[in-house]
PALUM-910260 format. One record per residue (C-alpha): x, y, z. Coordinates in nm, 2 decimals, m for minus. Layout:
PALUM-910260
@c1:X; c2:Y; c3:Z
...
end
This chain:
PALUM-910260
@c1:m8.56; c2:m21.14; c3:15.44
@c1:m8.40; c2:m20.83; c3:15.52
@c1:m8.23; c2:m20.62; c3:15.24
@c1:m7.89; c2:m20.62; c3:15.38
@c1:m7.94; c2:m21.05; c3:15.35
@c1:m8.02; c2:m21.01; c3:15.00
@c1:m7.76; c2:m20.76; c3:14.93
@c1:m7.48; c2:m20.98; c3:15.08
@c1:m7.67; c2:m21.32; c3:14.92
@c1:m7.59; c2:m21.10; c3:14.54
@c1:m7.25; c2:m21.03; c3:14.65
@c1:m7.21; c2:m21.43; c3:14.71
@c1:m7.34; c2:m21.57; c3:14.33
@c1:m7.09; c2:m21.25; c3:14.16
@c1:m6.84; c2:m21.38; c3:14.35
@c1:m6.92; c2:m21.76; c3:14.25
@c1:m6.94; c2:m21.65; c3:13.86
@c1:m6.64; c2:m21.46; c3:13.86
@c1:m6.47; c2:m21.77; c3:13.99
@c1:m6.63; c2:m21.99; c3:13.77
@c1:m6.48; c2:m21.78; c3:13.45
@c1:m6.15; c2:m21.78; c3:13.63
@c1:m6.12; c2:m22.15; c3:13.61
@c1:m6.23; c2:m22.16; c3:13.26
@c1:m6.00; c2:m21.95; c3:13.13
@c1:m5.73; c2:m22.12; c3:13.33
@c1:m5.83; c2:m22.40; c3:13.19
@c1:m5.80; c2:m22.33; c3:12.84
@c1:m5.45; c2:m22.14; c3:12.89
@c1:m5.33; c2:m22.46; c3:13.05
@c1:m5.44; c2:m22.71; c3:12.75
@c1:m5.32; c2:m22.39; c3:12.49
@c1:m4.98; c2:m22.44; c3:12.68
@c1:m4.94; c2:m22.80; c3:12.63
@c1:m5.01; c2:m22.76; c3:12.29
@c1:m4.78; c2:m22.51; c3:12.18
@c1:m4.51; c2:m22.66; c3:12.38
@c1:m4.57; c2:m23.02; c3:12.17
@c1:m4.57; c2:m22.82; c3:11.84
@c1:m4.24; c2:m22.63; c3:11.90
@c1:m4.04; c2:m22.91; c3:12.03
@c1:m4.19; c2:m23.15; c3:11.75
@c1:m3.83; c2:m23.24; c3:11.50
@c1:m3.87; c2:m23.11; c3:11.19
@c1:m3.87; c2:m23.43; c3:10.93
@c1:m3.59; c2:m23.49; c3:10.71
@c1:m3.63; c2:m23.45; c3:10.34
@c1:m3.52; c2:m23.67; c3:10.07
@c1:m3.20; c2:m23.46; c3:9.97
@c1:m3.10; c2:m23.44; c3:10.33
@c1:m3.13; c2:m23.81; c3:10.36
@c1:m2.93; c2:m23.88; c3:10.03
@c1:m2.67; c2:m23.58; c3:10.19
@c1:m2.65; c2:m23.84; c3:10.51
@c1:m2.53; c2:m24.12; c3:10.29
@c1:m2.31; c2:m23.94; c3:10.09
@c1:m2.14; c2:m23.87; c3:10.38
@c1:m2.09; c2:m24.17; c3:10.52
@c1:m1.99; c2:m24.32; c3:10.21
@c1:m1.72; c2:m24.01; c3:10.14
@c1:m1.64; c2:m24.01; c3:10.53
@c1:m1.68; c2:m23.64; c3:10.60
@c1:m1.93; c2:m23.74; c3:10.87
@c1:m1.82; c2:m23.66; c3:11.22
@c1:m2.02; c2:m23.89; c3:11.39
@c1:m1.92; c2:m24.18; c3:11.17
@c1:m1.56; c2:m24.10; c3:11.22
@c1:m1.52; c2:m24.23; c3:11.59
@c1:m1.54; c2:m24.62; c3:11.60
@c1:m1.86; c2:m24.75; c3:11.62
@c1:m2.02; c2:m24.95; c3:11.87
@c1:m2.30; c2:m25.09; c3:11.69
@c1:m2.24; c2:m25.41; c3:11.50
@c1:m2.27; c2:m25.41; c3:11.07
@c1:m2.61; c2:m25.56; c3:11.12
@c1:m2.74; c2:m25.24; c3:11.33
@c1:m2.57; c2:m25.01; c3:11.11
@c1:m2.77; c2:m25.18; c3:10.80
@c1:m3.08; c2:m25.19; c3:10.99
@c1:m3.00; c2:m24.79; c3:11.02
@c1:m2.95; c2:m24.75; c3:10.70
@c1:m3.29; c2:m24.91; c3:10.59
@c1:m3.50; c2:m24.74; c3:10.83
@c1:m3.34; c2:m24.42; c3:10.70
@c1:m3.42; c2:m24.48; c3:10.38
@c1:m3.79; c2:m24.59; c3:10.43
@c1:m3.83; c2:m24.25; c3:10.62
@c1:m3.70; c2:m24.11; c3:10.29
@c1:m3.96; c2:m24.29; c3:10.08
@c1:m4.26; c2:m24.20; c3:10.34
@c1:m4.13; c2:m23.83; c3:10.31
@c1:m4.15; c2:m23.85; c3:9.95
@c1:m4.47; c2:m24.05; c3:9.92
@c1:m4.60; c2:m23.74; c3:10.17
@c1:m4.53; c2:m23.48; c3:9.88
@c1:m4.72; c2:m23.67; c3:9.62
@c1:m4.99; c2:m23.69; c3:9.93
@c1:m5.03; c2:m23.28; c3:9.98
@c1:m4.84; c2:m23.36; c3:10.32
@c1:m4.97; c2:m23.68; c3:10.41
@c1:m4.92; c2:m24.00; c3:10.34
@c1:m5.16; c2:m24.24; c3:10.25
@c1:m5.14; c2:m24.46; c3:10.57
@c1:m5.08; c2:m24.16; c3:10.79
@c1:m4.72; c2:m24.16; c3:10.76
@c1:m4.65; c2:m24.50; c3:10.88
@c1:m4.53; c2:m24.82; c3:10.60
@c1:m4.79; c2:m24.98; c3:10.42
@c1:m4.88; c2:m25.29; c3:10.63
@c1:m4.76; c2:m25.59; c3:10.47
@c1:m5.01; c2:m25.84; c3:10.32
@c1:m5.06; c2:m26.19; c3:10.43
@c1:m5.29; c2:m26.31; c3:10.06
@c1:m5.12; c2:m26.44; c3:9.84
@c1:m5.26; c2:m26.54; c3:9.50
@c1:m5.35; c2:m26.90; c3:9.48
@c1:m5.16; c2:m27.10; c3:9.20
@c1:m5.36; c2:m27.28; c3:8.97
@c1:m5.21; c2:m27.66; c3:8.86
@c1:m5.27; c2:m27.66; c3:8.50
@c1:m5.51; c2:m27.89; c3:8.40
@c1:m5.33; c2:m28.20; c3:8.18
@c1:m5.52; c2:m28.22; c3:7.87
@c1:m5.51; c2:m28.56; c3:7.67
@c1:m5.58; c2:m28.65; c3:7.30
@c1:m5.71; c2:m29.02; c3:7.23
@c1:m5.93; c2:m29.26; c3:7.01
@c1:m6.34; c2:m29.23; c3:7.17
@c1:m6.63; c2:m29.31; c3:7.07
@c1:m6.86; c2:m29.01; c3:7.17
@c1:m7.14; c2:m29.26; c3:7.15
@c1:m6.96; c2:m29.48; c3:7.42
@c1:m6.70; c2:m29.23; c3:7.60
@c1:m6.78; c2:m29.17; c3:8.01
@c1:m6.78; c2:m28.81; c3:8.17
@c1:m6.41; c2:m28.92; c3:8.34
@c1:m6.27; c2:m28.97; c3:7.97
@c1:m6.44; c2:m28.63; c3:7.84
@c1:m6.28; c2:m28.39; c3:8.11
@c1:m5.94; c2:m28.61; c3:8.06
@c1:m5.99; c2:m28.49; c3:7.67
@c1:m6.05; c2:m28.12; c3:7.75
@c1:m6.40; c2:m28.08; c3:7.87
@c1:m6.55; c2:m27.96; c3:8.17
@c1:m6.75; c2:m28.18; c3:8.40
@c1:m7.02; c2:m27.97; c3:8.33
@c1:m6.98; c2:m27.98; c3:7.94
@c1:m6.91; c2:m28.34; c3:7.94
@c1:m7.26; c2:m28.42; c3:8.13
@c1:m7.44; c2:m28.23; c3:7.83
@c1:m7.29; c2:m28.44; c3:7.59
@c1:m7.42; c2:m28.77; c3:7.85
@c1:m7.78; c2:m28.59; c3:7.87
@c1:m7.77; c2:m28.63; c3:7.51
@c1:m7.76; c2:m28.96; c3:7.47
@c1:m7.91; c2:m29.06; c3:7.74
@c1:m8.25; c2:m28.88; c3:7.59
@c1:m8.19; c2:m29.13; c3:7.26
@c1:m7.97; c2:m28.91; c3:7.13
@c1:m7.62; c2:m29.07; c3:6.90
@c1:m7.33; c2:m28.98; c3:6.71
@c1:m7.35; c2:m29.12; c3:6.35
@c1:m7.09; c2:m28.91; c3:6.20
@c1:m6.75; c2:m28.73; c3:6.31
@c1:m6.98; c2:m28.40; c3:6.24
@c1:m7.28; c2:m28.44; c3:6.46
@c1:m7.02; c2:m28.43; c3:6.77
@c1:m6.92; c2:m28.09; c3:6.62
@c1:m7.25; c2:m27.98; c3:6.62
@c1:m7.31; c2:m27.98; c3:7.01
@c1:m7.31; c2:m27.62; c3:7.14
@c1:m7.06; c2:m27.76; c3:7.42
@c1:m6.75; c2:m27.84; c3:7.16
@c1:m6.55; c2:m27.55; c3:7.02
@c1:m6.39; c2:m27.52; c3:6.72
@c1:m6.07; c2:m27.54; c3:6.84
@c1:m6.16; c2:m27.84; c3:7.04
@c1:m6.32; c2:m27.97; c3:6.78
@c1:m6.03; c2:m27.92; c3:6.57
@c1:m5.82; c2:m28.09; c3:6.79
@c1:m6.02; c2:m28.40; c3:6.85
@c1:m6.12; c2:m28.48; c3:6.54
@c1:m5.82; c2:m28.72; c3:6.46
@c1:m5.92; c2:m28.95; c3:6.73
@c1:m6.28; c2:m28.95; c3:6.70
@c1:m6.36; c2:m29.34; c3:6.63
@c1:m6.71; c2:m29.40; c3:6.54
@c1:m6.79; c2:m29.77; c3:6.48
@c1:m6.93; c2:m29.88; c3:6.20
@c1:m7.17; c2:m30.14; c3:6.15
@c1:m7.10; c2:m30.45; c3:5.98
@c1:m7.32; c2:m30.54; c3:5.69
@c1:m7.28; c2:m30.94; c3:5.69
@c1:m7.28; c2:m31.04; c3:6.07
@c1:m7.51; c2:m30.73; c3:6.17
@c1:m7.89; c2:m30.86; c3:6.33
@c1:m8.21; c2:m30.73; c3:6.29
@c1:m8.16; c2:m30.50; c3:6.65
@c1:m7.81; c2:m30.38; c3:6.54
@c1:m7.95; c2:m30.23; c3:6.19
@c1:m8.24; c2:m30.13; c3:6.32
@c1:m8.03; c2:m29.88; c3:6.50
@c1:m7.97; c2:m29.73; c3:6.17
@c1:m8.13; c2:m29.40; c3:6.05
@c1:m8.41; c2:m29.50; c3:5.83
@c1:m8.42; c2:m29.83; c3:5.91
@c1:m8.68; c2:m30.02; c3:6.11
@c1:m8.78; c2:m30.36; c3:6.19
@c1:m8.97; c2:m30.37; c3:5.89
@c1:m8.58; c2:m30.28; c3:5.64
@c1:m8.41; c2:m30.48; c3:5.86
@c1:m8.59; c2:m30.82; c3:5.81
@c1:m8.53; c2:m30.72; c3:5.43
@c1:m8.21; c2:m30.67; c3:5.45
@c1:m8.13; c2:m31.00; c3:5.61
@c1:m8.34; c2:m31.17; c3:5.36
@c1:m8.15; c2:m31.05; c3:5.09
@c1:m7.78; c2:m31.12; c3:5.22
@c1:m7.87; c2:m31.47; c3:5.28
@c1:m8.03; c2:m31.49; c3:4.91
@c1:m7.66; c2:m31.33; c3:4.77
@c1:m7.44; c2:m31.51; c3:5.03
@c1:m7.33; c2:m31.19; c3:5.17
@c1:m7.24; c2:m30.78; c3:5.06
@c1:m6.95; c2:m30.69; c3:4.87
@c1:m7.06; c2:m30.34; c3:4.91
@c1:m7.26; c2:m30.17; c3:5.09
@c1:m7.44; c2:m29.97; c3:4.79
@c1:m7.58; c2:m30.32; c3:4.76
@c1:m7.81; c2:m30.23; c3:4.99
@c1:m8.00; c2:m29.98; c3:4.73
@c1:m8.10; c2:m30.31; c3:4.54
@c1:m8.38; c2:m30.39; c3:4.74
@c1:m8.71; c2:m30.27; c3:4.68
@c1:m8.80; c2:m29.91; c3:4.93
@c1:m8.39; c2:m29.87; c3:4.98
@c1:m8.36; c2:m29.54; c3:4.75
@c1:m8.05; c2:m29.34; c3:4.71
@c1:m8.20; c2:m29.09; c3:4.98
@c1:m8.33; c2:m29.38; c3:5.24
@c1:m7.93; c2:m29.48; c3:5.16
@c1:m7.74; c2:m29.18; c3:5.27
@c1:m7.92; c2:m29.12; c3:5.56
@c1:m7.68; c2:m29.42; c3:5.74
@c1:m7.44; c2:m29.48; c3:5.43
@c1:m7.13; c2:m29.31; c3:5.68
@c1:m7.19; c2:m29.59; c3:5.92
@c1:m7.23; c2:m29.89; c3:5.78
@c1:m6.93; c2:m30.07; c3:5.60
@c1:m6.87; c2:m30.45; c3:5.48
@c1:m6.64; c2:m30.75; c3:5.53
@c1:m6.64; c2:m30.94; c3:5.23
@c1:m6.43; c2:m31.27; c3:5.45
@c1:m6.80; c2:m31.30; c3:5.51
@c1:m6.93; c2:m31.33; c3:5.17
@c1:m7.02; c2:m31.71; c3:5.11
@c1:m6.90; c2:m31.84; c3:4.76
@c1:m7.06; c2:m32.09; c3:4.56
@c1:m7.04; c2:m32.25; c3:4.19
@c1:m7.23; c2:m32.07; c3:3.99
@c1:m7.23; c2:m32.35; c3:3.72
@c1:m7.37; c2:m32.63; c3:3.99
@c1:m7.67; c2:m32.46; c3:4.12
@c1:m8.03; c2:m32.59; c3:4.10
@c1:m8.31; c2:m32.38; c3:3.95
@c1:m8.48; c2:m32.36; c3:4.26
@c1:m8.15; c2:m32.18; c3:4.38
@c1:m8.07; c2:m32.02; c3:4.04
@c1:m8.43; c2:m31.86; c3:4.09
@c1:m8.41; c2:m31.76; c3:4.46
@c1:m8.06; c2:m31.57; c3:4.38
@c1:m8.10; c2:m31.19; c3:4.29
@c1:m7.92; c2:m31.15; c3:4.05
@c1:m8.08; c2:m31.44; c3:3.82
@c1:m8.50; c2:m31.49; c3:3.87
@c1:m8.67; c2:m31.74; c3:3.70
@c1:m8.63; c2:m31.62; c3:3.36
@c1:m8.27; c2:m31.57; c3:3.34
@c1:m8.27; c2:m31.95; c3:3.57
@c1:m8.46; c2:m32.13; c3:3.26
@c1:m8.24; c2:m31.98; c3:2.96
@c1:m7.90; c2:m32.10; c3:3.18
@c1:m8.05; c2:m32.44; c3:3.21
@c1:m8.11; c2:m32.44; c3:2.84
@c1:m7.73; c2:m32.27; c3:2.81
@c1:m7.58; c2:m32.58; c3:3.03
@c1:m7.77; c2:m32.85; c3:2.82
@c1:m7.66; c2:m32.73; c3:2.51
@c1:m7.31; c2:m32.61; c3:2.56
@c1:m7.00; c2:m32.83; c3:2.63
@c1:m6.91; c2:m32.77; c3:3.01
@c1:m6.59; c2:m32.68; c3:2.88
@c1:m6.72; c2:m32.37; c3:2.71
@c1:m6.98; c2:m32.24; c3:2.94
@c1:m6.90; c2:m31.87; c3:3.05
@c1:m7.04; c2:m31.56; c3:3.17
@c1:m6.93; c2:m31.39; c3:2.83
@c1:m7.17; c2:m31.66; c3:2.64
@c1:m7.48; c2:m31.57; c3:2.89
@c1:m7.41; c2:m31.18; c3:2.83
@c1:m7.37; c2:m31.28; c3:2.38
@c1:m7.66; c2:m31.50; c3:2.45
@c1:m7.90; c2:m31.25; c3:2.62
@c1:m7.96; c2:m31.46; c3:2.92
@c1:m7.85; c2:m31.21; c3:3.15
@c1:m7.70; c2:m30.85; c3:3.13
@c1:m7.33; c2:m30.76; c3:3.17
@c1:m7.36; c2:m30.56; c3:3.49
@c1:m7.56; c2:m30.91; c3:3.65
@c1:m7.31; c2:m31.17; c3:3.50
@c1:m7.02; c2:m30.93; c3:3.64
@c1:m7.24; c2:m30.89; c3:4.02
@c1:m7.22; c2:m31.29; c3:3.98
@c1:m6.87; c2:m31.38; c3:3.88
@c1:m6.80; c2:m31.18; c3:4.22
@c1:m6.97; c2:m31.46; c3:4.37
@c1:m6.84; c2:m31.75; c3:4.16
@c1:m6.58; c2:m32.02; c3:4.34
end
């Protein structure tokens, strides 16, 4: 290549460069343009004061442009009004924003939640038996599902209720609940004179072994007049006692009567309260003593029984 080609092949790529720059900054002037010419023509916003000014003129009707008639119906003119007023608000909320507002100067876009209403649970207050009463009943009575299936674990483990108290002693019951229910709690008690050997062996203490003895001895008294009664036979002690005292009670339509005076030794000897000493020294009373004048006074003179027997056995006497 000749040096006049690679002079004139220089000449072309300063030529191409220079034109390249050229565009460039024609480029940038262009877009710098545009710019400037969105900046100036921008309108300046309106400020609270000038917005409140707007009103007040309207209202005072020094307003120009609200003297001619107006051609827009009292529903635009409100709708105006509003939008006015929320540019006031943005304008102001854009101050407390360093200039800008905290959705970019536009309204806060409504919300569509709203917060679900909760239906009161109805709460109910009525007699139970916790030793009987179903999950259903317990949540009707205050209790969660969840609660009330404790209380069902309980039992269902062997667990019972003797007493008011041992429902107040499951973690699941509050005091205030507790509080509440305690009116209505209705524990059963058991029945002294009709009870069977499987119904008092369901009492604390008490097996099959007490509960055979217990029947034995209502059916040699003819029945309880109270349940303290019960301490009379032999193993029953006063602690053995209150371990079920709270839930056993009597009916003394049950007790069977009987005349005292009438009854054989066999039976005078079988009954409690009598034994075959005391039966020998009231046959000698009876066979000595006009019928007339036989009493439980003369037994108790006579030393043929104590006063605390002779008054368990005039309980007893038809």
């Amino acid at each position: 290549m000749s040096k006049v080609d690679m002079e004139r092949k220089e000449k072309v790529k300063k030529s191409a460069a220079s034109g390249l720059i050229a565009l460039i900054f024609l480029i940038i002037g262009f877009q710098t343009a545009i710019f400037f010419e969105k900046v100036i023509n921008r309108p300046a916003p309106q400020t609270e004061s000038e917005e409140v000014t707007d009103v007040a003129r309207h209202h005072s009707g020094t307003d120009d442009s609200l003297r001619q008639p107006s051609s827009y119906s009292s529903h635009e003119f409100s709708y105006g009004t509003s939008h006015r007023s929320d540019n006031a608000i943005k304008n102001k909320s854009a101050k407390e924003y360093g200039g800008k507002t905290r959705f970019g100067g536009y309204s806060a876009p409504p919300t569509s939640y709203r917060k679900p209403v909760r239906t009161p649970r109805i709460v109910e207050s009525f007699p139970f038996d916790p030793n009987t009463v179903t999950v259903e009943e317990l949540v009707r009575l205050g209790l969660s599902e969840r609660q009330a299936e404790v209380i069902l674990n309980y039992r269902n483990k062997g667990g019972s209720f003797r007493r008011k108290e041992d429902f107040a002693r499951m973690y699941v019951v509050s005091d205030t609940l507790y509080q509440r229910l305690e009116p209505f709690i209705d524990i059963p008690k058991l029945e002294l004179n009709k009870a069977d050997s499987a119904a008092l062996v369901t009492l604390k203490g008490i097996g099959p072994y007490y509960a055979r003895r217990i029947i034995e001895y209502r059916e040699r008294l003819g029945g309880f007049f109270d349940p303290q009664q019960l301490m009379e036979i032999e193993g029953i002690d006063s602690e053995r006692y209150d371990g079920f005292a709270f839930s056993v009670e009597v009916d003394s339509s049950h007790v069977k009567y009987f005349d005292f005076w009438s009854l054989t030794k066999e039976e005078l000897t079988l009954h409690p309260y009598v034994g075959s000493f005391a039966a020998k020294g009231i046959l000698r009373y009876r066979s000595v003593t006009d019928t007339s004048q036989w009493s439980f006074s003369d037994l108790v003179r006579n030393n043929i029984l104590t006063s605390d027997r002779c008054a368990k056995l005039s309980r007893y006497h038809k």
